[in-house]
C-alpha positions, 0 to 999 in steps of 0.5 A, a space after each residue: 223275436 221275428 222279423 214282422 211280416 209284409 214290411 216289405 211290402 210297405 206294411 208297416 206293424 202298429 197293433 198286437 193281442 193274442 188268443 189268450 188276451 181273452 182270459 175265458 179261452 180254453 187254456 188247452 187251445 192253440 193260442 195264436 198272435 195277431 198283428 196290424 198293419 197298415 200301408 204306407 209306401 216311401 211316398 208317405 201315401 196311404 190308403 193304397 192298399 187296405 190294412 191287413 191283420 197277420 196270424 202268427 203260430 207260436 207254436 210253429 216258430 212263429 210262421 204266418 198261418 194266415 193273412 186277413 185283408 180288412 174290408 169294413 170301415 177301418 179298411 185303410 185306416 191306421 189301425 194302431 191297436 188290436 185287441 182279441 175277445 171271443 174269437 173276434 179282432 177288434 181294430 181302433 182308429 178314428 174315434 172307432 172300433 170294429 169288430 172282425 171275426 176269425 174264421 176257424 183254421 182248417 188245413 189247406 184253407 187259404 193263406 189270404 183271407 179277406 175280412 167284413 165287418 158290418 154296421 152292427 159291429 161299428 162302435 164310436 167311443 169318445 176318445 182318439 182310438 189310437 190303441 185298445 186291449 181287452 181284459 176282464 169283461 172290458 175294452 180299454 181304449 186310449 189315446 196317442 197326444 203329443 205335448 201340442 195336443 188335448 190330455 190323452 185318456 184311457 177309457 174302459 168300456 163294458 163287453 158282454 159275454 158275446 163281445 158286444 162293445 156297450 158303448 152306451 153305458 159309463 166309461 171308465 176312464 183314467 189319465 194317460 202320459 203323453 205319447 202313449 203307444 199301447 196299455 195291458 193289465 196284470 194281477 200280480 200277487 192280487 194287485 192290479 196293474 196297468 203297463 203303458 208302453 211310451 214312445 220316445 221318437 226315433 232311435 230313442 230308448 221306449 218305455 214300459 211304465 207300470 202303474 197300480 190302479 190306485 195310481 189311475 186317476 182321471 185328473 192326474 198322471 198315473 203314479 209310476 211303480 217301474 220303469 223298464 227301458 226297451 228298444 225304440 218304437 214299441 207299440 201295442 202291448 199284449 200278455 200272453 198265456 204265461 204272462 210274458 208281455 209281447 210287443 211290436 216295434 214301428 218302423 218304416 217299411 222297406 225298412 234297409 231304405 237310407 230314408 226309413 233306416 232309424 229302427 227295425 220292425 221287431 214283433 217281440 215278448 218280455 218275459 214273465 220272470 222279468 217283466 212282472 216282478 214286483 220288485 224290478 227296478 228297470 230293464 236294460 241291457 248289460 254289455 260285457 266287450 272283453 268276455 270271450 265268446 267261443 261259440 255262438 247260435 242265431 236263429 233266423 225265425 221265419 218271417 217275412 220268408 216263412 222259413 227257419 235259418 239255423 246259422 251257426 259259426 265259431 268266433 275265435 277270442 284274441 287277447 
């Protein structure tokens, strides 16, 4: 796990994909992750400053590569989710979602890069917008809805192989649980599975809900197969190229303020051996307060500083 970048600048995370979202990339390339931010200082103003989409190298310790600034019609929206296809970032919000390309990496290009989108890149999609993902050929796109709201939704819209968004044909479209953050799709042992990330406010506990597709309905509330239990704030959901399931958590920026101080803004991955095993039960953390601990190491990985800390020191066990 990383200290989300830029947090202290009153970004706060909300999205996340990676390279290999796109399961036609060359497996041999170097896969990066992406996250969304929006701005949002302690005044609760927003639309200060526009959004930005960070490009972090996994393979480098997670240090920033780049930082796109969003220039199009989403540029100072609330971007809740991003989802990656053909080299291309798309952003959702508002009913919307645009399309940026990535510029290819040279060394020693620009750390901050800024992004345009145009017309033709815009599509509008019937539901809220307030997360998407890509997998096989489709862009799924769903809602966030309070107990207060309209039913949440998730609807599957058809890509072309370029990355266009067919809007104008038939979504696919299935029921979400209320409060949902983030959705990615898995095969599992030649099963489909859809995994739902729940916000349950505050320092409560989120959920990742795994449901088959013959659970997915558009009347009903998808039949649950496992509930895993993970820190507060989880958002956006994306697999990676070793099916270890990453995630980002929200939290307020400047995150050590008194006001802002109910959970840390975490990017993070499940890993595959946990998150996708067919037979889990739930996933929790099991603490043992008199085991003795001898020696201990913490990596400080490298965000928002851009550089690694090794902290190393003996704890001493007294009986």
């Amino acid at each position: 796990a990383v200290f989300v970048p830029y947090q202290n600048d009153d970004f706060i995370p909300q999205g996340v994909t990676n390279s290999f979202e796109d399961n036609q990339l060359d497996p041999a390339s170097d896969g990066m992750v992406y996250i969304s931010l929006y701005h949002k200082p302690q005044t609760g103003q927003t639309g200060l400053k526009k959004s930005i989409i960070v490009e972090l190298n996994p393979l480098n310790n997670h240090k920033v590569r780049r930082c796109f600034r969003l220039n199009g019609y989403l540029r100072t929206a609330h971007n809740g989710g991003i989802a990656f296809k053909n080299n291309k970032i798309y952003v959702s919000s508002i009913y919307k979602i645009e399309a940026y390309e990535i510029p290819p990496y040279e060394n020693g290009s620009e750390k901050y890069i800024d992004l345009y989108s145009d017309s033709e890149n815009l599509y509008s999609v019937d539901c809220q917008s307030s997360f998407v993902t890509y997998f096989n050929d489709t862009l799924w796109v769903g809602e966030y809805r309070t107990s207060t709201e309209s039913i949440p939704y998730l609807l599957g819209y058809p890509m072309s192989e370029s990355g266009t968004v067919l809007t104008s044909q038939d979504a696919v479209v299935y029921r979400l649980p209320r409060r949902s953050q983030g959705v990615a799709w898995r095969i599992l042992e030649e099963k489909k599975y859809l995994y739902i990330s729940q916000s349950n406010g505050g320092n409560n506990y989120g959920k990742i809900y795994r449901c088959l597709t013959s659970g997915l309905s558009i009347g009903e509330e998808p039949v649950i197969d496992t509930v895993f239990n993970i820190p507060s704030g989880a958002e956006d959901l994306s697999f990676n190229q070793y099916g270890d399931l990453l995630t980002v958590s929200e939290s307020g920026a400047n995150y050590f303020h008194d006001s802002w101080a109910t959970f840390y803004p975490f990017y993070y991955s499940i890993p595959d051996s946990i998150i996708n095993k067919t037979s889990n039960n739930s996933l929790g953390v099991t603490s043992l307060p008199y085991a003795p601990v001898n020696d201990y190491e913490m990596l400080v990985s490298p965000n928002p500083t851009n550089n690694s800390l090794n902290i190393s020191y003996r704890l001493d066990y007294w009986s």
